[in-house]
C-alpha positions, 0 to 999 in steps of 0.5 A, a space after each residue: 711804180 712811177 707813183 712810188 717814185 714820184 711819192 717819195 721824192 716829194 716827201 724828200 724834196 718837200 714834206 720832210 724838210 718843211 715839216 718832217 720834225 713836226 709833231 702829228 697832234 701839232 698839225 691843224 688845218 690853220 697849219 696846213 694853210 700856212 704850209 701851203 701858203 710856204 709851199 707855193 714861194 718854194 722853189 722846185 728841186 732839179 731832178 736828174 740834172 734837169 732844170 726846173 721850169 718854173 721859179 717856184 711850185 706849181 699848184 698841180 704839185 702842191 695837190 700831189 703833196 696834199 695827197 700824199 698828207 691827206 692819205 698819210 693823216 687818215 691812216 693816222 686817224 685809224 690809228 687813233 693816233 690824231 682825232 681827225 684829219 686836218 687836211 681835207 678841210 684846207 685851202 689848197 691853191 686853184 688849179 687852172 687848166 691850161 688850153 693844151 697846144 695841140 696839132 690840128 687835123 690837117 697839121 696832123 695828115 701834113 706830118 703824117 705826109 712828111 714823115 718817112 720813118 715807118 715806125 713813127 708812122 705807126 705810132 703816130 696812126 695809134 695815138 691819134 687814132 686810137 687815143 693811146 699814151 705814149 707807154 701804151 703804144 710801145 707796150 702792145 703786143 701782135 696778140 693784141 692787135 685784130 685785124 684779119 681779113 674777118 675784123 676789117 670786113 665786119 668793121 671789127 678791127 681792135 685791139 686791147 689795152 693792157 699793158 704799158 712800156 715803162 723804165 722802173 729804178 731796181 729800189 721802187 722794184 724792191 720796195 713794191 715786189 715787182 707788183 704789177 710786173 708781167 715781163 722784165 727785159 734783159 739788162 744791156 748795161 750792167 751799170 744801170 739802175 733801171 729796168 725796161 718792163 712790161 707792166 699793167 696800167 695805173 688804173 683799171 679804166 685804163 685796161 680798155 678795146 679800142 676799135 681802129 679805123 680801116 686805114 689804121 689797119 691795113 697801116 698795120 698789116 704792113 708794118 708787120 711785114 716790114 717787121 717780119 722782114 727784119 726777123 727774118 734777115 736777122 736770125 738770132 740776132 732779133 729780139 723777139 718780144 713780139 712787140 708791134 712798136 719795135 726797133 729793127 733788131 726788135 727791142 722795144 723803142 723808149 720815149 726818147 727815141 720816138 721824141 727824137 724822131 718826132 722833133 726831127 719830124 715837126 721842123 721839117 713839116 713846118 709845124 707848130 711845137 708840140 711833143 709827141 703825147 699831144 696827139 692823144 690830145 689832139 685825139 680826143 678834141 677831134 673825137 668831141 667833135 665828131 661825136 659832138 660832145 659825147 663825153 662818156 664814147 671819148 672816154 671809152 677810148 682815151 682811159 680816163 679814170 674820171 669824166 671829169 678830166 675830160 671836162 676839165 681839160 676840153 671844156 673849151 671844145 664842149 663850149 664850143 658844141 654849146 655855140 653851136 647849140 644856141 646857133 641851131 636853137 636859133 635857125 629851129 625855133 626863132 626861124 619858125 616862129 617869128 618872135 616880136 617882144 614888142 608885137 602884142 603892145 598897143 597904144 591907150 585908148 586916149 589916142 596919144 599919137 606920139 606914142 603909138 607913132 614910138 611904138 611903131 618905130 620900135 617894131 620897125 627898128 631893133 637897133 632903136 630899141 637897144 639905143 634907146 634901153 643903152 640910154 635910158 641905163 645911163 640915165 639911171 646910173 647918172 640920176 
């Protein structure tokens, strides 16, 4: 429902205005350049009255645009409306991947350390250490969650992944039939437009078990004491959703609320600016680490739909396993097996002193052989 949403405000916002009035048959790939060349000095629309941040759009919603009309043109060909899809062969502006700010470990156990609100506590636990998003960790449920005395014994503490939290408009609602939906939650404003609901996850690689670490599990069992607590001085007056992210009267805890707490939590750690979904990514370069690059277990874990974009987006965690490699490479093979390039070079049989007296002091002096290969480049280069 987000992805409907979002699809229609950018044929609203974009697609229609520049070339809603433009026939099918006149789009051409040399048309779609020009689109996209028209595109990326157009300034973004504001969205609920918040401020855009960027002067002008940004390649990444240029590629959402280029979805939207390539998926539009190739219904168009089933159609046989057009002979051929222009847009697969057009240029599109080059994404470049940014290197995310995130916290370290240690910044990490610092706000863990500083942070008195339990709530916040645990979801901070699950998104570091379980690489959840945000809308995961607020959409589990206690049925999905083991850990009894038998799970924690046999290493076998986990939950399952199969829902997420999200706030959908009534129209994306109507227009999809509820598609997706496993639960609505009760209206507190009459006024609204939106809805709280439980729904399945944008993709299925997303429906996953994550196995948590001990500490995450006993961090549980005592929130769901704390939670039962509340239950049971509440009466009828908590909601009962059985959700394991809860407020004290049982409702479910939005984004704003949690970003809230974390920003409150992050000034007063000291720490560097990050919002809370940072920590999936803390967790997923850390997780690279200790599996030293295993690309296929971090994704069992964190839910991509594709490998890729964990290759795209750590690249520069894999690079430096790579480092490492040529340093291991190095203290292995080279420490064993003394290689000299220049050990097996003897002087000519006419007995030039001078040159086997070069050659010996090449053996001796690395640092001589890279002064003398500088030199001799510059001579070539000058000559």
């Amino acid at each position: 429902m987000s992805t409907y949403e979002s699809n229609c405000s950018l044929i609203a916002n974009y697609i229609n205005p520049a070339i809603g009035d433009v026939a099918v048959q006149d789009i051409t790939p040399k048309y779609v350049d020009e689109f996209y060349v028209r595109l990326q000095k157009t300034k973004p629309v504001a969205k609920k009255n918040r401020k855009p941040q960027t002067e002008y759009l940004t390649p990444g919603t240029i590629h959402s645009i280029h979805k939207i009309l390539r998926c539009a043109f190739e219904q168009a060909v089933k159609w046989e409306i057009i002979a051929r899809n222009p847009f697969p062969h057009a240029n599109k502006p080059k994404t470049n991947y940014k290197k995310r700010d995130i916290w370290t470990a240690d910044m990490i156990r610092k706000a863990l350390d500083e942070c008195d609100d339990m709530k916040l506590y645990v979801a901070m636990n699950l998104a570091f250490a379980c690489s959840m998003r945000y809308g995961e960790i607020c959409g589990l449920t206690w049925d999905k969650v083991h850990i009894s005395d038998e799970d924690i014994a046999n290493d076998d503490s986990h939950l399952w992944i199969e829902q997420e939290l999200a706030r959908v408009s009534r129209e994306a609602r109507q227009q999809l039939d509820d598609k997706d939906i496993m639960f609505i939650f009760p209206i507190l404003m009459s006024n609204t437009h939106t809805n709280l609901v439980l729904k399945k996850p944008k993709t299925e690689s997303s429906i996953r078990k994550v196995w948590i670490p001990k500490t995450v599990a006993y961090i549980l069992r005592e929130w769901k004491q704390i939670q039962d607590q509340y239950k049971e001085y509440l009466g009828q007056d908590f909601y009962d959703y059985n959700l394991v992210l809860t407020l004290p009267n049982g409702r479910p805890v939005e984004n704003r609320i949690m970003e809230k707490e974390f920003s409150k939590l992050r000034e007063k750690a000291g720490l560097p600016y990050v919002v809370f979904h940072s920590l999936r990514h803390s967790s997923t370069t850390y997780k690279l680490k200790l599996n030293h690059g295993d690309l296929k277990a971090t994704q069992g874990d964190t839910g991509h739909s594709q490998i890729d974009m964990i290759t795209d987006v750590y690249a520069h965690i894999l690079d430096e396993d790579r480092k490492v490699n040529a340093q291991k490479f190095g203290a292995t093979f080279y420490a064993k097996n003394s290689v000299n390039p220049l050990k097996d070079v003897t002087p000519p049989e006419d007995g030039n002193s001078d040159l086997a007296n070069l050659i010996s002091a090449l053996e001796q002096s690395p640092e001589l052989v890279a002064v003398l290969t500088k030199a001799l480049k510059q001579n070539a280069i000058s000559s």
